[in-house]
Each structure stands twice: as C-alpha cells, then as structure tokens.
N, C-alpha and C positions, 0 to 999 in steps of 0.2 A: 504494500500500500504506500502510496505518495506520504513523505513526511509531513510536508503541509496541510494533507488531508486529516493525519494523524493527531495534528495539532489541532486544528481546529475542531475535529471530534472529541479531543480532550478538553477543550475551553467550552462547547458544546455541556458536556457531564460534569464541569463542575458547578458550571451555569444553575443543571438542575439541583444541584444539593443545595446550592445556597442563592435563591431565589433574590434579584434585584427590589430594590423599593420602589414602590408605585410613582414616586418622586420621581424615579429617572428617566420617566417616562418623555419620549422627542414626540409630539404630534403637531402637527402643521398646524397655523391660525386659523379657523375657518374653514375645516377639511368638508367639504361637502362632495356628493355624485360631478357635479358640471367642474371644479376645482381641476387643472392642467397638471396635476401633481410639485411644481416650479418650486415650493417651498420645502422640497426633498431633496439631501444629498443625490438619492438617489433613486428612477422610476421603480425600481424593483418594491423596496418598501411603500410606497405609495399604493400601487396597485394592490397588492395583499390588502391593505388596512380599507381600499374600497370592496375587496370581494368581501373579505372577512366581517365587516360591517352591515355588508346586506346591499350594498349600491350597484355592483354589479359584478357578479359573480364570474363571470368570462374573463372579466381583464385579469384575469391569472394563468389563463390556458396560452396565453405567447411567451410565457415567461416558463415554460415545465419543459422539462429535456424530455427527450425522447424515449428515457427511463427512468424513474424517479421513486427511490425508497420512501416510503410513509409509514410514519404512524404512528396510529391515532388509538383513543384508548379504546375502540373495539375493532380495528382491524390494523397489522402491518404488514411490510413485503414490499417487494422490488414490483412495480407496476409498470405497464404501457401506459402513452401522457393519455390516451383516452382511459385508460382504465382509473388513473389517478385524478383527472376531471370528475369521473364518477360517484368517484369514493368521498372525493371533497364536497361535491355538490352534495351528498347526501346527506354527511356529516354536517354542515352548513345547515342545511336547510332542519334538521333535528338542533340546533342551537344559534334559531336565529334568536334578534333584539339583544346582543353581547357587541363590545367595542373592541377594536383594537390597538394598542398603541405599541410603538417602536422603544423597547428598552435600551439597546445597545446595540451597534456595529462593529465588528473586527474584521480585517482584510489582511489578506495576507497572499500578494502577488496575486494570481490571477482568481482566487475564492473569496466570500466575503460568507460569514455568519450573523447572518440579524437574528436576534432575540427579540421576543415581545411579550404582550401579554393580551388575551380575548379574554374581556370575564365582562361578568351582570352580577346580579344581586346576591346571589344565591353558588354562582358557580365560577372558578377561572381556571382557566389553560396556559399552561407557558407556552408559545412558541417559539420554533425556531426552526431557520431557515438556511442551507448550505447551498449556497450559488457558485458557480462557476463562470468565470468567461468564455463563450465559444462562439469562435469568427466576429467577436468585440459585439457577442450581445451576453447576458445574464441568462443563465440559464438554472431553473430551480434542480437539484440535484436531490435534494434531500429535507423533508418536510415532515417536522415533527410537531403535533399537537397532544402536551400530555397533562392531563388534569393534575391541581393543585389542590391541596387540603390543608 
C-alpha cells in the first residue's frame, strides 16, 4: 500500500477515537442549494455538505471514482460508482433533515482527507472522506459515514 495512503488512513483512525469539537466546524456564510460553492477551499467539500444536507443529492456522483470503498453503519465494501450512488442515496434518504459541516482538511501531495460531521437532534455521524487526484480532478476514493454516541 502507498505510504501516503497509509498515513492518511492513520490520521483517518485517530480522527475517530478522539472526535473534533463542534467549534471546529469551517461552513461557508450563507450555504444554501443556488450558493456556486466560491466560499470553499475546495469544490469537493462543498458538494458533499449540498448532497449530504438534502439540496441535491447528485452533485456527488462527479466526484466518486470509478470504485469506491464505503461504509456506512449498515453496509460496507468496495463498490461500483453506480452501486455506491445507490447505497448513498438510500442511506440519505433514511436520515434526511441532518446538516453537514467540514471539521478539518489534511493533504498530502496528490490525496486530501476531509473530516466532518452530519448530525440532528437526536443522532451524529462523523464523516470522512479520502480523495485522490486523477487527471487534476478529485476523485472520492473512500467514504466513511460512522455513527457517534
């Protein structure tokens, strides 16, 4: 396995034992569906925080590689991007009215891991996110959505 990958599956797991503060939370001013993403380092996180929110669920499916590991707290495994559209959409649509916001970014040459967090009243999820660069576009690699207690 790539060291870099390595690394940042380990900044990944340590992420989840010691949960960031709701404080560190980056969300754009005035994030709404019509919003051009502009107040984002970067499009990738943007898009998530509109699917994941409920504005539109598609603006995620340019951004999943052509295989992409998930998982989620009732299903994981290496998917096809249509089969991980499917999974996501369903998962979604079983927890919509949750928000997203962008905890933290790390990069590391051509990967970046964004952390976040989906939660509502009652329930939250840490995310996160391993992206790749391929032919200078983001590519989602690896998409982990795991409940938090």
């Amino acid at each position: 396995m790539n060291l870099r990958l390595t690394y940042l599956i380990l900044l990944l797991a340590l992420s989840a034992v010691s949960p960031l503060p709701a404080t560190a939370a980056l969300t754009p001013k005035q994030a709404s569906p019509q919003d051009d993403g502009s107040q984002w380092s970067y499009q990738l996180p943007y898009a998530v925080k509109q699917a994941l929110d409920g504005a539109d669920r598609s603006l995620i499916s340019p951004f999943l590689a052509g295989m992409v590991e998930l998982q989620l707290p009732d299903c994981s495994g290496i998917f096809s991007k249509k089969q991980a559209e499917m999974i996501l959409a369903k998962f979604l649509s079983q927890h919509h009215g949750l928000t997203y916001s962008v905890c933290r970014e790390e990069a590391l040459a051509d990967a970046t891991l964004t952390i976040g967090r989906f939660a509502g009243q009652n329930v939250s999820f840490g995310v996160y996110l391993l992206t790749q660069s391929v032919n200078g576009s983001k590519q989602i690699k690896q998409f982990r959505i795991e409940e938090q207690k």
